[in-house]
KOLLUMRO-172223 format. One line per field, with one value per residue (C-alpha): x, y, z; residue in one letter. Coordinates in nm, 2 decimals. Layout:
// residues N
px: (X ...)
py: (Y ...)
pz: (Z ...)
type: (A ...)
***
This chain:
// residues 431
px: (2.52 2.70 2.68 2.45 2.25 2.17 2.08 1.89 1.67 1.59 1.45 1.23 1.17 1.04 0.89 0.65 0.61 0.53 0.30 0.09 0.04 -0.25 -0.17 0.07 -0.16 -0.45 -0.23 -0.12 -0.41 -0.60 -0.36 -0.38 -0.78 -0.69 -0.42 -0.70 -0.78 -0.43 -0.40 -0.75 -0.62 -0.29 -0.41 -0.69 -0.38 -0.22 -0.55 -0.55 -0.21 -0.20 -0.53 -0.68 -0.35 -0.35 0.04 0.14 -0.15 -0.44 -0.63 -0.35 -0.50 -0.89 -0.91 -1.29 -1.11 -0.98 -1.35 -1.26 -0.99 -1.29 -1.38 -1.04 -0.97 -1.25 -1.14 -0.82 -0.95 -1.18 -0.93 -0.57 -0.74 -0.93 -0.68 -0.66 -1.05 -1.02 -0.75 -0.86 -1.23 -1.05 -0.81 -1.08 -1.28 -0.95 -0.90 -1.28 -1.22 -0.94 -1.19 -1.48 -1.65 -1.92 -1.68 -1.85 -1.95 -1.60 -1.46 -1.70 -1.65 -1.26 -1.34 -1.55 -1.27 -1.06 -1.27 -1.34 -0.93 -0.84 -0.94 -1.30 -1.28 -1.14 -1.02 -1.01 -0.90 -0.99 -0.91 -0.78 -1.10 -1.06 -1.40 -1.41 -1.64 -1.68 -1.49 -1.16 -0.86 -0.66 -0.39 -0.61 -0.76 -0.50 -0.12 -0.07 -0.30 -0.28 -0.02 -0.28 -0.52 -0.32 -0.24 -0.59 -0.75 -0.54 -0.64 -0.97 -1.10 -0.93 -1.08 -1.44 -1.35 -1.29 -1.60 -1.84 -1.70 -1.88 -2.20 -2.39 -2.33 -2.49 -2.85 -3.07 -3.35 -3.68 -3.58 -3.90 -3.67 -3.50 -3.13 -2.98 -3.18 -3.04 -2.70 -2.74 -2.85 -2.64 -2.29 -2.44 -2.31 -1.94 -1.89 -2.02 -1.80 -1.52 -1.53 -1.63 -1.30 -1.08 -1.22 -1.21 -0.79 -0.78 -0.87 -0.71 -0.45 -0.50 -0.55 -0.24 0.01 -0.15 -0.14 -0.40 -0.31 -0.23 -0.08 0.19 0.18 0.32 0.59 0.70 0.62 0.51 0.80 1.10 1.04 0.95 1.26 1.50 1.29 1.38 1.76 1.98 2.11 1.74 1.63 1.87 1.87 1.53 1.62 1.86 1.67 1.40 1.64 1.77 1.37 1.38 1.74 1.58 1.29 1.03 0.86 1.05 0.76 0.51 0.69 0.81 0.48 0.29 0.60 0.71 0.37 0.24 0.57 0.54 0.19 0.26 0.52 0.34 -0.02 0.27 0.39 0.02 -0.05 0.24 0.19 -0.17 -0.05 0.22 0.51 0.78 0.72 1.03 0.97 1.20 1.06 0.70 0.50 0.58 0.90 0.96 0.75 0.97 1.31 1.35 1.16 1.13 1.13 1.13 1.26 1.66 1.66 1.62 1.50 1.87 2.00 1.70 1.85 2.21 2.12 1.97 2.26 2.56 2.44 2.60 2.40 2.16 1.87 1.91 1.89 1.52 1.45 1.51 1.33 0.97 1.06 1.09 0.73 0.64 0.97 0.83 0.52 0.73 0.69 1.08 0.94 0.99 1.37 1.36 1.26 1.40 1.75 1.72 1.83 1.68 1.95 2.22 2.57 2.67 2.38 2.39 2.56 2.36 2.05 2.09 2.23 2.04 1.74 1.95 2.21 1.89 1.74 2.07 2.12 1.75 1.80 2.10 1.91 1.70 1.92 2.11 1.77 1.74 1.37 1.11 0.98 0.67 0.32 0.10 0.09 0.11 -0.04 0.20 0.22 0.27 0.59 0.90 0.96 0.62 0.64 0.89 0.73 0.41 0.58 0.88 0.84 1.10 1.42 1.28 1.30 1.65 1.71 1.55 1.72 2.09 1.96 1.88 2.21 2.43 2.22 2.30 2.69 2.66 2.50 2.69 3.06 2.82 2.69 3.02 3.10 2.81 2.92 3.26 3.13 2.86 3.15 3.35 3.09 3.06 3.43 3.40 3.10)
py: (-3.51 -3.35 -3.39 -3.04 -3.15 -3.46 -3.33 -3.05 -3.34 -3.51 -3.20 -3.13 -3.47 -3.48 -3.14 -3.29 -3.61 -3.33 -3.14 -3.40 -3.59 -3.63 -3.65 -3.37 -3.16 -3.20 -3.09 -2.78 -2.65 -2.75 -2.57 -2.29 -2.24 -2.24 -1.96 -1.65 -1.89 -1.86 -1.48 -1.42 -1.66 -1.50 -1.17 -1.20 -1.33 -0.98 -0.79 -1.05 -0.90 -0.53 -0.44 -0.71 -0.72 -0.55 -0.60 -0.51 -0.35 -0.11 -0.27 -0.09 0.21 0.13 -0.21 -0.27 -0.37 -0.70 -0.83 -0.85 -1.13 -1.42 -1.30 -1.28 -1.57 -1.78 -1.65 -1.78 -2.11 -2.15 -2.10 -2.20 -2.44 -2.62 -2.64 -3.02 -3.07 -2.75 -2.90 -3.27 -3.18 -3.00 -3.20 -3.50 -3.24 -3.17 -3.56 -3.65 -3.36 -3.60 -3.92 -3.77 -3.84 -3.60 -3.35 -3.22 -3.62 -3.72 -3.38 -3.50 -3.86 -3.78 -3.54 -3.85 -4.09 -3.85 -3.87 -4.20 -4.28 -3.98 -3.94 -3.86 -3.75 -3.47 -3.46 -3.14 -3.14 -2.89 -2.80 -3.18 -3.31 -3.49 -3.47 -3.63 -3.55 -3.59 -3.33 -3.30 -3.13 -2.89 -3.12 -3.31 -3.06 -2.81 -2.82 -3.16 -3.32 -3.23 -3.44 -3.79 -3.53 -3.55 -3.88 -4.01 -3.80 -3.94 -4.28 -4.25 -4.08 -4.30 -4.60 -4.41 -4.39 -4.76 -4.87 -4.61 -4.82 -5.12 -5.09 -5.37 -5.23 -4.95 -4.84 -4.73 -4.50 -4.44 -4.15 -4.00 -3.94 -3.59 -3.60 -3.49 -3.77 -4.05 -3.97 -3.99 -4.33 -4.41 -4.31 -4.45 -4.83 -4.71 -4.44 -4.67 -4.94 -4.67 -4.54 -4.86 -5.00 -4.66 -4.69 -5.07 -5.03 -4.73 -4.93 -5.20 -5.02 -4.81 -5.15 -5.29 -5.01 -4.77 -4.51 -4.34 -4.28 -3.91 -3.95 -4.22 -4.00 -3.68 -3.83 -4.07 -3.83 -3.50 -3.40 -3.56 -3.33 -3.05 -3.08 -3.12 -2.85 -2.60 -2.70 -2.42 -2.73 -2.87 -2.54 -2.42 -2.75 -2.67 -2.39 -2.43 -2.77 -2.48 -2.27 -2.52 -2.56 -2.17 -2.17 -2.43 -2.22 -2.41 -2.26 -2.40 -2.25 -2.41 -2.74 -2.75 -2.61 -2.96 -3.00 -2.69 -2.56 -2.78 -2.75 -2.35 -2.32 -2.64 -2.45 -2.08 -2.31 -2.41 -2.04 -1.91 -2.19 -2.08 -1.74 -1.81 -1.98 -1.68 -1.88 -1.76 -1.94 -2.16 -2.23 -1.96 -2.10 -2.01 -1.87 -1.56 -1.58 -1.72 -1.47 -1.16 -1.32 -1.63 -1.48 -1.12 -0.96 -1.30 -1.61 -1.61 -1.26 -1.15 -0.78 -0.76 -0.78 -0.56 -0.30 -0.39 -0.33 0.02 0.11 -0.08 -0.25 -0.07 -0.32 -0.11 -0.40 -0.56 -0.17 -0.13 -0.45 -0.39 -0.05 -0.21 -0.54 -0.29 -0.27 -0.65 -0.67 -0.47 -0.69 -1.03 -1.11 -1.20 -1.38 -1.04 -1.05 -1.43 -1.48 -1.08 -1.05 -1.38 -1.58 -1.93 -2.14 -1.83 -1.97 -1.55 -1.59 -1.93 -1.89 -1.58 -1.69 -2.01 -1.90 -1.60 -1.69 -1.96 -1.61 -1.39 -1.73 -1.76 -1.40 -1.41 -1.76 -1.60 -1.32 -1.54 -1.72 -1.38 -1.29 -0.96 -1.09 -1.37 -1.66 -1.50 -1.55 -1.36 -1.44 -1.21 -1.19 -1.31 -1.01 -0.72 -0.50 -0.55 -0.42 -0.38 -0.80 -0.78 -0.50 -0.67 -1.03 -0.90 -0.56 -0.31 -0.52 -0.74 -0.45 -0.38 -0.76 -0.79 -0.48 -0.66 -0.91 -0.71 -0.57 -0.90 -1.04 -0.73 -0.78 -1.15 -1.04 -0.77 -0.96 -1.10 -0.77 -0.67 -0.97 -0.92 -0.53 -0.71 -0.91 -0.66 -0.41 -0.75 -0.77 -0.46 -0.38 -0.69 -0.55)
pz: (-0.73 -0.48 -0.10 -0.07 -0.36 -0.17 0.18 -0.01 -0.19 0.17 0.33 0.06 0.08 0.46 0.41 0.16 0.40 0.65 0.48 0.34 0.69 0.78 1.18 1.14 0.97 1.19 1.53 1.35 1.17 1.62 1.72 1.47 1.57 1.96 1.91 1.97 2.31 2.42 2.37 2.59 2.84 2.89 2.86 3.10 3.35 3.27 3.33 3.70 3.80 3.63 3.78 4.06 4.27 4.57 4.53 4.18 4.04 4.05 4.33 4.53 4.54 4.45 4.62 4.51 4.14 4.37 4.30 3.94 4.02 3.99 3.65 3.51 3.65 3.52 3.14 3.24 3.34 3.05 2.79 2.89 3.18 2.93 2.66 2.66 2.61 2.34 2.12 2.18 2.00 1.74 1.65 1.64 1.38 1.18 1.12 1.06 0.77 0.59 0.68 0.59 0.90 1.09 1.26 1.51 1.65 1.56 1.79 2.07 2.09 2.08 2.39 2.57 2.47 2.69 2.99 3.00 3.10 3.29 3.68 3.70 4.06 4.26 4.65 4.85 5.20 5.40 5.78 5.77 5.65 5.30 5.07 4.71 4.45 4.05 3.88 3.66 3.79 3.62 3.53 3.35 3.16 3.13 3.02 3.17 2.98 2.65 2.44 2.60 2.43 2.11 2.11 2.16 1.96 1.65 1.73 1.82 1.51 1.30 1.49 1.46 1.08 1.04 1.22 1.04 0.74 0.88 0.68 0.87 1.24 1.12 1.22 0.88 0.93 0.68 0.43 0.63 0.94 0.96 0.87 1.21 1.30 1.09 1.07 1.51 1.47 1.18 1.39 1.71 1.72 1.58 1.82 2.11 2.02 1.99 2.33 2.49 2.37 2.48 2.81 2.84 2.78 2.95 3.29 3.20 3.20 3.52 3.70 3.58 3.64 3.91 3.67 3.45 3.09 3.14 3.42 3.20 2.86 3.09 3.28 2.98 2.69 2.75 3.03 2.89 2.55 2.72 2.91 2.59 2.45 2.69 2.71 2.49 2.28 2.17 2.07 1.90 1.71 1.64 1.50 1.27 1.14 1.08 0.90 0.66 0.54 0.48 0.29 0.08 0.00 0.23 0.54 0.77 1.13 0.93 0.84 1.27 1.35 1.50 1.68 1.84 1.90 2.17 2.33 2.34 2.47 2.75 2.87 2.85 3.04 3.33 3.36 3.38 3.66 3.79 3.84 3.95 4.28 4.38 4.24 3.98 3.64 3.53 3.16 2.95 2.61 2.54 2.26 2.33 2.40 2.03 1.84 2.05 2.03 1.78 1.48 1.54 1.21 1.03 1.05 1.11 1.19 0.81 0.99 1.03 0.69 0.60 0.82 0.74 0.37 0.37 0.62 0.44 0.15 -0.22 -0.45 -0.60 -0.64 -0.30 -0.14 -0.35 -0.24 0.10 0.09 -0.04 0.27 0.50 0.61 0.59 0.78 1.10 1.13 1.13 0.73 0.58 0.24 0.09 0.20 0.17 -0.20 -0.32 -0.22 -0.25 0.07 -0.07 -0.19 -0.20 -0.05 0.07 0.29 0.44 0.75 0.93 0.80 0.94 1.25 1.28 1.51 1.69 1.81 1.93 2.10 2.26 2.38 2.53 2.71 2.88 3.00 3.14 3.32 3.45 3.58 3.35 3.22 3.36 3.17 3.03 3.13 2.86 2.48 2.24 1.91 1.57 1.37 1.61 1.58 1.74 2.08 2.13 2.16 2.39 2.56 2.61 2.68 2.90 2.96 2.91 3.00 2.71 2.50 2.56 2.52 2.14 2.08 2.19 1.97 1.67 1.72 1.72 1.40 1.21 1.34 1.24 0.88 0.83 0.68 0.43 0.34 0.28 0.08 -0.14 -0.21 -0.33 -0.49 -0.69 -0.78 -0.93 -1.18 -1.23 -1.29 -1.52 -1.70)
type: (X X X X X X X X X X X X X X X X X X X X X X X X X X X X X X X X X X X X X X X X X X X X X X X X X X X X X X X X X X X X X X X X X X X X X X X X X X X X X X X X X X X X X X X X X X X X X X X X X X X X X X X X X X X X X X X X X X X X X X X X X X X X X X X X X X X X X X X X X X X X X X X X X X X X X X X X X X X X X X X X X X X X X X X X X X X X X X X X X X X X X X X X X X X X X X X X X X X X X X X X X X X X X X X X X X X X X X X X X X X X X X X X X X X X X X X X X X X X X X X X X X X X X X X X X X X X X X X X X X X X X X X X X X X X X X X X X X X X X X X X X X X X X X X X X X X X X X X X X X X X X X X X X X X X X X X X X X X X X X X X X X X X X X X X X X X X X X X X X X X X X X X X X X X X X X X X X X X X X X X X X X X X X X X X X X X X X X X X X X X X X X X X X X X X X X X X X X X X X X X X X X X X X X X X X X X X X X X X X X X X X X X X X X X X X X X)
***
């Protein structure tokens, strides 16, 4: 077996480790249900600045619209705000689906397992006067807290599972007693002893550190991989790792799905907050920013050997294959591309497919960093056109970006193109 043969065998390998875990599964499929939250949020950010803003936006000239700002705002706040308390019930409903546990109790006692080891209180001072009250802040609830959210959530349910095993902590009611009824007693002694024991260790923990548990999980966990993630080098790895999936016929988004997606929305909740407070948002790599700039048109930029075939291609089959991708291609769908030319497991393609998205990523980080576009601080919807994402995400200098990137993927496809017309008109000659 050779070398290729063998790597091939241990990405499928993990991709069916992947897509078969349970924990893995449950993040992306939470995830997956709080993506219409996100858009609403960030769009109700837009809607804060295009038309509240006395500054930037209508307000300017009909300055009752400024009223609107509390509205707007509170959508904000009740979406991307709450996205830790969102995505910890869901994932706790995801994973009672695989224990075949009640859902909904398992979702809630995940969100009261939360609580019970994050600060409770909230201190506002005010003219120098310091008041405290019950209440959560945002970066408990919001971006800050979520991957405490994930992590608890995982072990909670599956410590609720265990327990509800336990048939003799259990409390049995007469078949007379209504259902909802029962099954509330019947879960009651589990999930006490669940969430008794989470917040138990929780302050045991607070106590013995100084810190609450989100407080450890963000500066351990959460900010160390959001850091590598935003780094050129980490996601560009990421990238290609994604690729290789795709070259070996695997989904490669869905397959890095549990892991990039918390990353993508932390970092578009900390460009939101961001902007909320007047300051300029910092993370370049957010949702967004991948759906206008690392998948555009498919994954590894297969829009651009789409284009590069009707313009350059001479095999007759690849060109009608091209013609009938074409309209999947604008709305972000490559398996057309992928499967038809094909791409999967075809050595003339390796190289720009796998190197495709990881050159537009590249091009758009730098004109981040040259200042020619802004971190984004809306989401856009997966499925909408090119240029249109970038016009929505980035505005019209993101336009002219994803259109600098179209044009260096269809420069970096375009040798192969040429090798594969050699190539057809070899066989032909030899035919």
């Amino acid at each position: 077996m050779s070398k290729m043969d063998k790597i091939s065998d241990k990405l499928l390998d993990l991709a069916e480790k992947v897509d078969d875990n349970k924990y893995l599964g449950a993040i992306k499929n939470s995830f997956t249900t709080f993506l219409p939250f996100v858009v609403i949020g960030s769009f109700a950010n837009l809607f804060t600045n295009l038309i509240c803003s006395t500054e930037t936006g209508l307000a300017r000239f009909i300055p009752a619209l400024a009223n609107l700002s509390g509205g707007f705002n509170a959508i904000n706040y009740g979406t991307i705000g709450l996205i830790s308390i969102y995505v910890c019930f869901f994932i706790g409903m995801q994973m009672a689906k695989r224990n075949k546990t009640p859902e909904i109790v398992t979702g809630a006692l995940c969100v009261a397992s939360f609580i019970s080891v994050v600060p409770t209180t909230v201190s506002v001072t005010f003219e120098e006067v310091t008041q405290t009250g019950a209440g959560l802040a945002n970066t408990v609830t919001g971006a800050q807290g979520l991957f405490i959210a994930m992590i608890l959530s995982l072990l909670v349910s599956e410590l609720f599972s265990a327990l509800n095993k336990i048939e003799k902590i259990k409390i049995k009611m007469p078949k007379e007693v209504p259902s909802g009824i029962a099954t509330g007693f019947n879960i009651l002694i589990p999930a006490f002893i669940a969430v008794v024991i989470v917040a138990v260790c929780g302050s045991i923990f607070h106590t013995a550190t100084g810190f609450y548990l989100n407080e450890f999980i963000y500066e351990v966990v959460q900010t160390p991989l959001e850091k590598i993630f935003q780094t050129p080098g980490g996601i560009i790895i990421l990238i290609i790792i994604m690729q290789l999936f795709w070259f070996l016929g695997i989904h490669g988004g869905l397959v890095l799905f549990p892991i990039r997606q918390p990353l993508v929305i932390a970092a578009l909740a900390t460009n939101m907050a961001l902007a909320e407070q007047g300051l300029a948002p910092t993370e370049a790599i957010t949702d967004t920013f991948w759906i206008a700039y690392t998948v555009f048109g498919g994954g590894g930029c297969a829009f651009a050997l789409l284009l590069d075939m009707l313009i350059f291609g001479k095999r007759k089959e690849s060109r009608e294959i091209s013609k009938v991708a074409l309209i999947p291609g604008i709305f972000g769908i490559s398996e057309p591309m992928v499967f038809g030319i094909p791409i999967v497991l075809n050595p003339t393609w390796f190289i720009p497919f796998v190197l495709g998205s990881a050159l537009s990523t590249g091009i758009a980080l730098g004109a981040v960093s040259l200042g020619i576009i802004a971190p984004s601080i809306v989401s856009v919807p997966v499925g909408l056109p090119p240029i249109i994402t970038a016009f929505l995400g980035f505005g019209f200098w993101g336009v002219v970006v994803q259109l600098v990137a179209l044009a260096a993927c269809m420069l970096l496809y375009l040798p192969f193109v040429m090798l594969d017309n050699r190539m057809a008109a070899k066989v032909k000659k030899e035919d």
